[in-house]
C-alpha positions in Angstrom: -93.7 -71.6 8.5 -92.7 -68.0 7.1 -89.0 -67.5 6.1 -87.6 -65.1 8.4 -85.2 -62.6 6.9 -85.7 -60.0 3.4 -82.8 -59.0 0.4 -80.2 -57.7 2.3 -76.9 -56.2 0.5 -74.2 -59.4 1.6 -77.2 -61.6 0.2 -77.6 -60.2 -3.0 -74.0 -59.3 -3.6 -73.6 -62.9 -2.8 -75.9 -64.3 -5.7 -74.4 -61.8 -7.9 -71.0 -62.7 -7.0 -72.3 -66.8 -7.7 -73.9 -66.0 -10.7 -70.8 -64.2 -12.5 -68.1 -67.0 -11.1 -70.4 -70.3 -12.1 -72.4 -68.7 -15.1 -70.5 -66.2 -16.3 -72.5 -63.8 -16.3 -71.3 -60.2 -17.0 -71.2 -58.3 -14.6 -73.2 -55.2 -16.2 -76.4 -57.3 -15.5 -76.3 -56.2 -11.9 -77.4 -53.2 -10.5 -76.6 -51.1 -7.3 -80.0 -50.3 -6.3 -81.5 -48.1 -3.4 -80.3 -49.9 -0.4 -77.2 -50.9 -1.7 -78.7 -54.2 -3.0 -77.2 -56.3 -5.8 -80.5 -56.4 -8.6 -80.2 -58.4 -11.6 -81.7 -56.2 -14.7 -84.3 -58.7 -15.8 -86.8 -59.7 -13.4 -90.2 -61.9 -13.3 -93.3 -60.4 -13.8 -96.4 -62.4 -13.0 -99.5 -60.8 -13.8 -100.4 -62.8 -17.0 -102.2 -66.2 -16.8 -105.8 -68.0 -15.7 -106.4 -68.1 -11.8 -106.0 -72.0 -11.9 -104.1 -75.0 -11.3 -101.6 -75.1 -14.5 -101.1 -71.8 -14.3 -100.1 -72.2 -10.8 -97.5 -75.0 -11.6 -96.3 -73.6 -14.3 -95.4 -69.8 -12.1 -94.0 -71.9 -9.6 -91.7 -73.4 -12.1 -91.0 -70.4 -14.2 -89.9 -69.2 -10.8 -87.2 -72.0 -9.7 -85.7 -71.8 -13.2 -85.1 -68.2 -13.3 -83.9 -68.2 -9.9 -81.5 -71.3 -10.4 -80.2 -69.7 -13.3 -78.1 -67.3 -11.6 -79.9 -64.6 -14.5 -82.5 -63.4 -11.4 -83.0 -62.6 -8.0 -85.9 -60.0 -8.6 -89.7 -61.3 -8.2 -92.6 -58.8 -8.6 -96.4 -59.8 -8.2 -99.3 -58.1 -6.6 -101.8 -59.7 -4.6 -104.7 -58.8 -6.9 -102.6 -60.8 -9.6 -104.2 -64.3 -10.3 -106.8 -63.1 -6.9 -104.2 -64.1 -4.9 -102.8 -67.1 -7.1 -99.7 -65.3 -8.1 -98.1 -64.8 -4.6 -98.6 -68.1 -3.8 -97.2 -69.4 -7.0 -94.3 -67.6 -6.3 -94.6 -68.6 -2.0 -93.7 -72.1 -3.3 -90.6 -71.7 -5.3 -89.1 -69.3 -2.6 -89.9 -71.8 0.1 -88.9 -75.2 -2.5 -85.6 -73.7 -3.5 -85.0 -72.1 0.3 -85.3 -75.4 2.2 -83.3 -77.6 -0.5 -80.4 -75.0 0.5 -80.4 -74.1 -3.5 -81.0 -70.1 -2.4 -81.1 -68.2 1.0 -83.8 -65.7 1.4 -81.8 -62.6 2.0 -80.4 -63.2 -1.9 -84.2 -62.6 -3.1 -85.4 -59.5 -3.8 -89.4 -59.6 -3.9 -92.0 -56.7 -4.4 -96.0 -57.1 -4.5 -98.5 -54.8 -5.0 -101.8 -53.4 -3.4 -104.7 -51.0 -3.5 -106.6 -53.3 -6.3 -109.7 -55.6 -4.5 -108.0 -59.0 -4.8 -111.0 -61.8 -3.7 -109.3 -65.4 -3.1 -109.1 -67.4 -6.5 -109.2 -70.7 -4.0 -112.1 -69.4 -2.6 -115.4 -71.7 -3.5 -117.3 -67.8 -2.8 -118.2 -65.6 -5.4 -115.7 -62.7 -6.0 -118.7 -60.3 -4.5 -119.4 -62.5 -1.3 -115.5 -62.9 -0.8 -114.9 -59.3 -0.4 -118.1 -58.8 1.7 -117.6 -61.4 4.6 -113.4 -61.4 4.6 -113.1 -57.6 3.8 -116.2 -55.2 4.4 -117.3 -57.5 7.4 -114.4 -57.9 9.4 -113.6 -54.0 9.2 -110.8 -54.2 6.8 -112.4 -52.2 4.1 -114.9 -49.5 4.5 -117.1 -49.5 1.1 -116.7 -45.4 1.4 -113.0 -46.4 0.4 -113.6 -47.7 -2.3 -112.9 -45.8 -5.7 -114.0 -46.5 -9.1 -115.3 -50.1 -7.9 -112.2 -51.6 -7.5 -109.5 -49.5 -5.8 -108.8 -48.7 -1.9 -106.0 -47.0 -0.3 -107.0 -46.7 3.4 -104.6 -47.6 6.6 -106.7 -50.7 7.4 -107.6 -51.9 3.9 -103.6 -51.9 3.3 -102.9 -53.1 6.3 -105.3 -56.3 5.5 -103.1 -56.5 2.5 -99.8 -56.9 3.4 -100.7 -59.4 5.9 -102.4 -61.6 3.2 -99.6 -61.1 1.1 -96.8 -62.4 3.6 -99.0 -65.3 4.4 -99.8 -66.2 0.3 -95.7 -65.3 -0.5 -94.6 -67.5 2.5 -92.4 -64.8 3.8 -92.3 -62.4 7.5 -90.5 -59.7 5.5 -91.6 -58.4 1.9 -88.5 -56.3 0.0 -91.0 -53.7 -1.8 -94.4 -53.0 -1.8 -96.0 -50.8 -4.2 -99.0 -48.5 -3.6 -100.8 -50.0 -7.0 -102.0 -48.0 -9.9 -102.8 -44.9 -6.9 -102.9 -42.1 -8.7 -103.7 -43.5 -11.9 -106.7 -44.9 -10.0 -107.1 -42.6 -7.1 -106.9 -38.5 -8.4 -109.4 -38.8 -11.8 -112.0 -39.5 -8.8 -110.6 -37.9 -5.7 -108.4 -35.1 -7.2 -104.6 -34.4 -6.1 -105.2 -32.9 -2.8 -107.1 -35.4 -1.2 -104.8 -38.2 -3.1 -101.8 -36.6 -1.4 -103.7 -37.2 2.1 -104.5 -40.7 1.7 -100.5 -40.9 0.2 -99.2 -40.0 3.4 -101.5 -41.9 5.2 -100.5 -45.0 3.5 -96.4 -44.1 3.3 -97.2 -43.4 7.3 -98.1 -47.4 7.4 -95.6 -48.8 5.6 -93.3 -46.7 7.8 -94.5 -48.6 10.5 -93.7 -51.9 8.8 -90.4 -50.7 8.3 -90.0 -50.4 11.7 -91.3 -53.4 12.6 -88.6 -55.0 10.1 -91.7 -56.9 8.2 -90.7 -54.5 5.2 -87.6 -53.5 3.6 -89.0 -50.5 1.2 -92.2 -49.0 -0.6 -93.0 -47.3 -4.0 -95.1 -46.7 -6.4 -96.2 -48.8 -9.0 -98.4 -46.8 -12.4 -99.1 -47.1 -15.4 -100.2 -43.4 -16.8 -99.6 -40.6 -14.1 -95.4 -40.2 -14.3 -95.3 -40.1 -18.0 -98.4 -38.5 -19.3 -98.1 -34.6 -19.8 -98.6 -32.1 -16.7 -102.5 -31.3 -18.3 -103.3 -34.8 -18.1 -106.1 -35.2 -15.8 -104.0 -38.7 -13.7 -100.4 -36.5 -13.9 -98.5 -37.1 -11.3 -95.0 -35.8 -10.0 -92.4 -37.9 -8.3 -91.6 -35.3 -6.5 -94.7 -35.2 -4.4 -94.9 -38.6 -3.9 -90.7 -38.1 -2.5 -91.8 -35.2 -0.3 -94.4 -37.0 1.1 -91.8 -39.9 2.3 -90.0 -37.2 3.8 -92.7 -35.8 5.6 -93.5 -39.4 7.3 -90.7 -41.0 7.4 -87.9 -38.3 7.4 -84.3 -38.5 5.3 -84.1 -42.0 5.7 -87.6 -42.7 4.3 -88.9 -46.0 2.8 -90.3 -44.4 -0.6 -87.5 -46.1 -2.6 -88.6 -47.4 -5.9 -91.9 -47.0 -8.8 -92.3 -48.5 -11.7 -93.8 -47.5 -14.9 -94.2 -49.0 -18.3 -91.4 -48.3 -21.0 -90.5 -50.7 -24.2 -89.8 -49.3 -27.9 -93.5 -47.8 -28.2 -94.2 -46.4 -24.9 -90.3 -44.6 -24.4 -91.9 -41.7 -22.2 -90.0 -42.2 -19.5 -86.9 -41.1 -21.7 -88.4 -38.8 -23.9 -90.7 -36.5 -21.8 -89.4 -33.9 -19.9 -92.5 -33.5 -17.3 -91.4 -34.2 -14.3 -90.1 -31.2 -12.2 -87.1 -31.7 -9.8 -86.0 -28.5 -7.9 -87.6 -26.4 -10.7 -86.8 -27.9 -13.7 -88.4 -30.2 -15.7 -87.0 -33.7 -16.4 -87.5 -37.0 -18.1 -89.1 -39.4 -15.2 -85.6 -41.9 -15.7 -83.3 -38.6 -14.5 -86.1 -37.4 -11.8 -85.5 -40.9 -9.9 -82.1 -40.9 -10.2 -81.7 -37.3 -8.8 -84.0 -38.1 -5.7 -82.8 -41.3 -4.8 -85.4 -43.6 -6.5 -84.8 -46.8 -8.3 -86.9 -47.7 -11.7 -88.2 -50.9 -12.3 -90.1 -51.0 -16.0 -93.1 -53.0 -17.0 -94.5 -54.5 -20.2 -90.9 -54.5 -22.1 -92.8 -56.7 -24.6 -95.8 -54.4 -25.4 -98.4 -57.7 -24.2 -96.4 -59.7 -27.2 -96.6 -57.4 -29.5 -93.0 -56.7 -29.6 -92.0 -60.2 -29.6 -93.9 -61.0 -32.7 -92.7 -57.3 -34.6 -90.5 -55.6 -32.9 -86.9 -55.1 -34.8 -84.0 -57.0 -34.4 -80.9 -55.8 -33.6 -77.2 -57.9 -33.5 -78.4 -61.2 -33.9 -81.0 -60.5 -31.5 -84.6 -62.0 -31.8 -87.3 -59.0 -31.5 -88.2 -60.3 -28.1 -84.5 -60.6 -27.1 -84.3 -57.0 -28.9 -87.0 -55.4 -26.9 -85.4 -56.5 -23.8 -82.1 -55.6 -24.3 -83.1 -52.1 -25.2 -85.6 -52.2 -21.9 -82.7 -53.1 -19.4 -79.9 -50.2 -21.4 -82.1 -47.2 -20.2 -79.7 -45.2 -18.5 -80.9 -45.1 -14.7 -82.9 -48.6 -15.1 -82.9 -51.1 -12.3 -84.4 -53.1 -15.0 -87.6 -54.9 -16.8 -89.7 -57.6 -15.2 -91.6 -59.8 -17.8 -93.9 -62.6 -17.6 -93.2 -66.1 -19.0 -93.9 -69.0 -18.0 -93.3 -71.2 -21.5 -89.4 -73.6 -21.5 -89.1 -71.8 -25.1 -89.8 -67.8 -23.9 -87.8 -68.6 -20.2 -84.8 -69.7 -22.9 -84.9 -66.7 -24.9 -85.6 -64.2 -22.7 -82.8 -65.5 -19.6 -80.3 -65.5 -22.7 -80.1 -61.5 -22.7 -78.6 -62.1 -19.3 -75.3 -63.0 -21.1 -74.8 -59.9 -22.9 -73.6 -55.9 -21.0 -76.7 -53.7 -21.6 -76.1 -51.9 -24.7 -74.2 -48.5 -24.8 -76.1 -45.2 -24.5 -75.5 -44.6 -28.4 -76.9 -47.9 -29.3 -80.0 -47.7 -26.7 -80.5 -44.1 -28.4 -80.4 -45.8 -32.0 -83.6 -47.5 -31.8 -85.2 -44.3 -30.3 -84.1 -42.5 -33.4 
């Protein structure tokens, strides 16, 4: 049975409140978010691991311990993650720790992501044969859709989506969901124009799910087109994509959050003034925060990379380092990051302890 409910403000206020009075947790490592939700700055990320059994059990756990913890409430997947395996990795713990009475749903914030083709991992059919019977022949996906082999944005493809994605996360409300990779994936082959078109057409949908209450808020999740420079063939302005909410959903639009990758060697977001806001140009972190939009960041390890040579700053590990200076960016909600191993949950959860650093100190390492 799906949990009823989504992250409201008293629920997440409330795990906040829990998690600073029985852990002792600072409490700097909450955010005010869009929506006036309660965020903690560290979140799970889930995209990493084989489409198979361990790796299933050992999400699920990585889940219930970060969420017991008191050191996160913030879950982000995408249904192509795992083909499928990920939201349903994640379904478990939310349901597990929901009906021992160890978490209520409403203290949960959880985001997924679509546009990518996401065949069932479960599925004994072929990845190709999956997406032909469940997708192309019931009507879900026209094959004219379809970009670059792998990426669809159209009403009913999304549409398919989200359903899936409620059933595989267990849930009748999702808190986010992102339009995946879009314009990275969508204007190389489509150009701007037409991308902006099948924007509103999807922002028009999720509108509708706001309505419906099955969805709390939508965003954009990228990985090139809001840092790269304006030439860059993917560019992409914030802006746009806010105008567009406005044009669908008026001033209370939906269009409330994106994430984009940012760690020591991709620092972009901070760096690079290219995004314009009412005719200036500005560094993506202060675009969001002037129109309204939260930033969640990915890859604050760099794939590992970070973790095994990044610096180390005040008794920090480099892994602890790189997240510590991930979650200080000014204007951050904060970093998710996958982890699934008792030693990397440890070391990682530890940073909860500890303020975000100062704007001098976060500037330090940029220097």
């Amino acid at each position: 049975m799906a949990l009823p409910g989504r992250a409201t403000p008293a629920g997440t206020r409330r795990f906040r409140d829990r998690s600073i009075k029985d852990r002792a947790l600072p409490l700097e490592h909450f955010r005010d978010a869009p929506g006036g939700l309660s965020l903690s700055s560290l979140g799970l990320g889930t995209y990493i691991g084989a489409p198979d059994g361990p790796t299933d059990l050992a999400v699920t756990e990585a889940a219930m311990i970060c969420l017991t913890s008191g050191r996160v409430n913030v879950l982000d997947t995408a249904i192509n993650y795992r083909h499928q395996r990920a939201e349903r990795s994640l379904g478990r713990a939310i349901q597990n720790l929901v009906a021992k009475g160890e978490l209520r749903r409403d203290e949960l914030f959880v985001a997924t992501k679509h546009g990518y083709l996401a065949p069932d991992g479960e599925s004994k059919q072929g990845a190709g044969r999956w997406v032909e019977e469940e997708l192309i022949g019931t009507g879900a996906l026209d094959p004219a859709d379809i970009v670059d082999g792998s990426h669809a944005m159209s009403r009913s493809y999304l549409a398919d989506q989200f359903d899936r994605s409620r059933t595989n996360l267990g849930v009748e409300a999702i808190d986010l969901v992102y339009a995946h990779n879009a314009p990275d994936a969508q204007i190389p082959t489509v150009g701007r124009e037409q991308f902006v078109e099948r924007l509103e057409e999807a922002f028009a949908l999720f509108e509708t799910f706001r309505d419906a209450g099955t969805l709390g808020a939508y965003g954009i999740a990228t990985w090139d087109s809001l840092r790269v420079p304006r030439s860059a063939p993917q560019y992409f302005a914030l802006e746009t994509a806010v105008r567009t909410a406005r044009k669908v959903g008026g001033e209370h639009h939906g269009f409330r959050f994106v994430q984009f990758p940012f760690n020591l060697a991709m620092p972009e977001a901070w760096t690079a003034a290219n995004q314009p806001v009412g005719g200036s140009l500005r560094s993506l972190f202060d675009a969001a925060a002037r129109l309204g939009v939260g930033c969640f960041t990915s890859v604050p390890l760099l794939q590992g990379q970070l973790a095994r040579s990044g610096p180390r700053r005040q008794g920090l590990s480099p892994a602890q380092t790189a997240l510590q200076f991930a979650r200080s960016a000014p204007g951050t909600v904060g970093p998710v990051i996958g982890q699934k191993g008792s030693h990397h949950l440890s070391e990682n959860l530890e940073v909860a302890s500890r303020r975000p650093w100062d704007a001098a100190t976060f500037g330090s390492l940029l220097a």
